[in-house]
DRENBAKE-909553 format. One record per residue (C-alpha): residue in three letters; x, y, z. Coordinates in steps of 0.05 Angstrom, whole numbers, plus 5000, padded with zeros to 4 digits. Layout:
N
  aa east north   up
 ala    X     Y    Z
...
***
This chain:
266
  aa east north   up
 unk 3493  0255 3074
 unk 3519  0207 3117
 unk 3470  0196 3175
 unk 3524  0199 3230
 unk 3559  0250 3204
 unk 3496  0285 3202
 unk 3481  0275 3270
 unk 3555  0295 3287
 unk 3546  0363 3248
 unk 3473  0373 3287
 unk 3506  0363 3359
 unk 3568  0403 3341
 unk 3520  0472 3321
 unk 3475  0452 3381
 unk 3537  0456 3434
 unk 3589  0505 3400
 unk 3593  0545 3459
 unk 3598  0490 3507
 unk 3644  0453 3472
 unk 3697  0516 3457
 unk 3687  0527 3534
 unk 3710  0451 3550
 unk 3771  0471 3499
 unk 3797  0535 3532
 unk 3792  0498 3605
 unk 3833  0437 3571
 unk 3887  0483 3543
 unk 3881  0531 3600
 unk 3890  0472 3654
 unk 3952  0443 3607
 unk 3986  0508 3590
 unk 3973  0517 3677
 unk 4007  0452 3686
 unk 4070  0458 3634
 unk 4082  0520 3678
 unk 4052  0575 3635
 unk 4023  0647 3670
 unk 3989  0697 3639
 unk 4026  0759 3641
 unk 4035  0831 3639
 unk 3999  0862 3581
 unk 3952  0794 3587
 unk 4013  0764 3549
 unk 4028  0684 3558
 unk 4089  0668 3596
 unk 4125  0610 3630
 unk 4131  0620 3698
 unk 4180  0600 3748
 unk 4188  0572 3805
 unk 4205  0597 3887
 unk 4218  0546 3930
 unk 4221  0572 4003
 unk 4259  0519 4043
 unk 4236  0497 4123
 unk 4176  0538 4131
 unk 4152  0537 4195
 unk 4084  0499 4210
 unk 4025  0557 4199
 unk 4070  0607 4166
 unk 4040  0652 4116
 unk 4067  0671 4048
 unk 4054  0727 4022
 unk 4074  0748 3947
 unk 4066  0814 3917
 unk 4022  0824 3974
 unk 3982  0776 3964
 unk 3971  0697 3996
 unk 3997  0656 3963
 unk 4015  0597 4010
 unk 4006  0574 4088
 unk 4077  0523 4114
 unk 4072  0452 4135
 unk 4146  0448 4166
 unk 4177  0440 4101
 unk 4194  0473 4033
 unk 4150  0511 3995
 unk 4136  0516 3917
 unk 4098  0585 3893
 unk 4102  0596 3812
 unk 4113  0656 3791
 unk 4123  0706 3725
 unk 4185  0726 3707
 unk 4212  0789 3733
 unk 4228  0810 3810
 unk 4175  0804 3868
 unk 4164  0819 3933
 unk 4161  0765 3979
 unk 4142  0761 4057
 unk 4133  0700 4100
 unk 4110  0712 4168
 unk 4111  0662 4225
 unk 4083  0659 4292
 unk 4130  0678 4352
 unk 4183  0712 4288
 unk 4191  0774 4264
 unk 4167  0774 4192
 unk 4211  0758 4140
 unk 4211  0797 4071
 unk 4255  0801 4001
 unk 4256  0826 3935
 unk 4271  0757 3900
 unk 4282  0760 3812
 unk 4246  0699 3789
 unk 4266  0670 3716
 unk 4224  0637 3664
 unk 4221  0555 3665
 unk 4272  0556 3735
 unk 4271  0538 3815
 unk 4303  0596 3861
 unk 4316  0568 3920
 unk 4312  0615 3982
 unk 4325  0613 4054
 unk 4281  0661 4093
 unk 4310  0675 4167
 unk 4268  0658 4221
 unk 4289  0708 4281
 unk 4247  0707 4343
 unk 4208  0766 4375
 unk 4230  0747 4442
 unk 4291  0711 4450
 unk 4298  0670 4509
 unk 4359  0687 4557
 unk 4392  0630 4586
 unk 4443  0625 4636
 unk 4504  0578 4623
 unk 4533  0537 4677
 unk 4603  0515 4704
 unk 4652  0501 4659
 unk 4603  0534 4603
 unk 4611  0596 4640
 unk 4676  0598 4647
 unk 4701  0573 4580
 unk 4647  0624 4549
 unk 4667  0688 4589
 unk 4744  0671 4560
 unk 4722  0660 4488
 unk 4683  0727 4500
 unk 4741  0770 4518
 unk 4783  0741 4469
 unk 4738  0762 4418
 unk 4746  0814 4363
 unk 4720  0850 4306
 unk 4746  0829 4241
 unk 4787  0868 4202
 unk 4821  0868 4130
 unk 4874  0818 4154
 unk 4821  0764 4191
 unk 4760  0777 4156
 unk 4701  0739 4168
 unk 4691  0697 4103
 unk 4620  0691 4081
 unk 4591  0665 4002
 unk 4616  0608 3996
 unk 4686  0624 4005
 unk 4675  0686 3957
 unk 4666  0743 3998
 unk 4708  0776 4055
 unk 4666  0815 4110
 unk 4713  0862 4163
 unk 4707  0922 4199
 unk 4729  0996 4173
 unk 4725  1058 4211
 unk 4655  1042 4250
 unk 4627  1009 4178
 unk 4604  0924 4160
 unk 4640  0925 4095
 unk 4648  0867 4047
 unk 4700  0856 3988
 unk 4715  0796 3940
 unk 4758  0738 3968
 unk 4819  0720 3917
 unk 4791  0640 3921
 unk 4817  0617 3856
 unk 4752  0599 3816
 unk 4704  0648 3860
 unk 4644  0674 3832
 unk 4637  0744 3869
 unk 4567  0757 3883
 unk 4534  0810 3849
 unk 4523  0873 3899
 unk 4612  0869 3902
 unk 4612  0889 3827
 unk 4575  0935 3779
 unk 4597  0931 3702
 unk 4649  0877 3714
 unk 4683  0920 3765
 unk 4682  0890 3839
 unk 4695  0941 3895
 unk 4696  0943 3973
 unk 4611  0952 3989
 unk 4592  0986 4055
 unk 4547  0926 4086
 unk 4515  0970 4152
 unk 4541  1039 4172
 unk 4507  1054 4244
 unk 4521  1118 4283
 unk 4532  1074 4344
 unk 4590  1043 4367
 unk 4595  0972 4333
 unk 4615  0917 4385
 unk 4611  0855 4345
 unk 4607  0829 4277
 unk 4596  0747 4271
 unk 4567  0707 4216
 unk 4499  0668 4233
 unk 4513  0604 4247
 unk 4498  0564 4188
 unk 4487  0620 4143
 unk 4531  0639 4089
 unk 4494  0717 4074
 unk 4471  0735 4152
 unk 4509  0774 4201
 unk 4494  0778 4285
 unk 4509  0852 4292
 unk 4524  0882 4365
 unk 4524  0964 4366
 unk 4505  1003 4413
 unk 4457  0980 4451
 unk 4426  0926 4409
 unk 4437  0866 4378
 unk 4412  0851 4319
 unk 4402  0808 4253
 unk 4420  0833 4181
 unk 4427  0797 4109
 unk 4489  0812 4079
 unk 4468  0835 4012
 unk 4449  0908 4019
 unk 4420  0921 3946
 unk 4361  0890 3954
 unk 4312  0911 4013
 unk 4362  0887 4068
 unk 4326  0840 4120
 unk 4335  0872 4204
 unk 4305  0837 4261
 unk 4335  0852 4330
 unk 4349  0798 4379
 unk 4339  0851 4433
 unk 4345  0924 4443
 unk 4369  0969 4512
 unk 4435  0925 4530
 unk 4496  0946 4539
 unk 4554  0943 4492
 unk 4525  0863 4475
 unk 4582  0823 4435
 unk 4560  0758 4420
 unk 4605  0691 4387
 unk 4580  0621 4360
 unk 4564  0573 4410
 unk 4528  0515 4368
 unk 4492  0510 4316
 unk 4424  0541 4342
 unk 4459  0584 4402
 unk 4506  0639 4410
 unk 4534  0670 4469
 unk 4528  0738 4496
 unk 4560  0786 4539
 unk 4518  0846 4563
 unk 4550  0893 4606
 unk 4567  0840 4663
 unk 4519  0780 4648
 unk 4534  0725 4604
 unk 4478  0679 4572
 unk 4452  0644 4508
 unk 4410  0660 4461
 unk 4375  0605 4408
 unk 4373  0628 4338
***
């Protein structure tokens, strides 16, 4: 036999073990790479991909319960197996942020968790703010069936009905309706947020295409628009007084509480 293949052959039965080892961690740390996960039923899958967009410096994400990631100020990347999980990122000074996200094999899902603060500070607005404020303030309304509030893109219109948030699909030619508006390829009027209270005011979030400001009762609060999934609340404050709030740029909106006026960053 050939003396270096014999040597080969020698060094080969000498470090099977070691060298199957070094084998699994190269195809383990490629497979990890190319994006593959192992599974349920310790099955081999390709994973895909969540990217949470501007999380806050310090924020901790949680998937499935478990770490997964701490924010630097900007987006971040967590792969995951197909099917749905539940995802939670809380921040520092915000109330925590959760949602039942559907991840798909070999894909990004981008997501834009809503950062609403504990304690929102009050401030008071000054002449002609004031005054140009307090008008826009009475002039404001709920919207109804015939001004609806339009929200998706341009494919979904949000009003008021007797004391309810409801939401239907917007006749924008070439709309793509999102999916809580129809079940079985039949889209009907969905009941957003039904409160006992009184509701005052209904706006969109500035900058957001699926988050109301909600003013009932005596609170004002924070909802996402889709109410399938576990619907994200945070209240901007609680114990006011018939609050109504309206845009005022796009971090601030304006509020009216019984007889003060002020803004609130959001």
């Amino acid at each position: 036999m050939n003396p270096t293949l014999k040597r080969i052959r020698s060094f080969a039965r000498r470090y099977a073990p070691l060298l199957i080892i070094a084998l699994l961690i190269v195809v383990f740390t490629a497979g990890y790479v190319l994006g593959f996960r192992v599974g349920p039923g310790l099955t081999v899958v390709r994973a895909g991909t969540l990217v949470l967009t501007n999380i806050p410096t310090d924020a901790v994400v949680y998937a499935d319960e478990a770490k997964r990631a701490v924010g630097h100020g900007t987006d971040v990347r967590i792969a995951l197996v197909p099917g749905n999980h539940s995802i939670i990122v809380d921040s520092v000074g915000n109330h925590p942020w959760s949602d039942l996200v559907p991840v798909t094999a070999g894909t990004d899902l981008r997501i834009s968790p809503v950062f609403v603060p504990v304690t929102a500070d009050r401030s008071s607005l000054e002449e002609p703010a004031r005054t140009e404020a307090t008008k826009a303030l009475a002039a404001a309304l709920l919207p109804d069936a015939t001004h609806p509030i339009v929200m998706e893109n341009g494919c979904a219109n949000v009003f008021v009905s007797n004391n309810r948030v409801v939401a239907t699909v917007a006749t924008s030619t070439g709309c793509t309706p999102p999916p809580y508006l129809c079940v079985g390829g039949t889209c009907a009027t969905t009941v957003i947020f039904a409160p006992i209270a009184k509701l005052h005011s209904v706006i969109a979030y500035p900058g957001r295409q699926d988050v109301l400001i909600i003013g009932y009762g005596t609170t004002l609060a924070v909802f996402e628009l889709n109410p399938l999934k576990p619907q994200f609340f945070a209240p901007l404050f609680n114990g006011g007084l018939a609050p109504v709030a309206i845009p005022w740029d796009a971090g601030t909106i304006v509020v009216r509480d019984d007889n003060r006026t002020f803004t609130l960053p959001i």
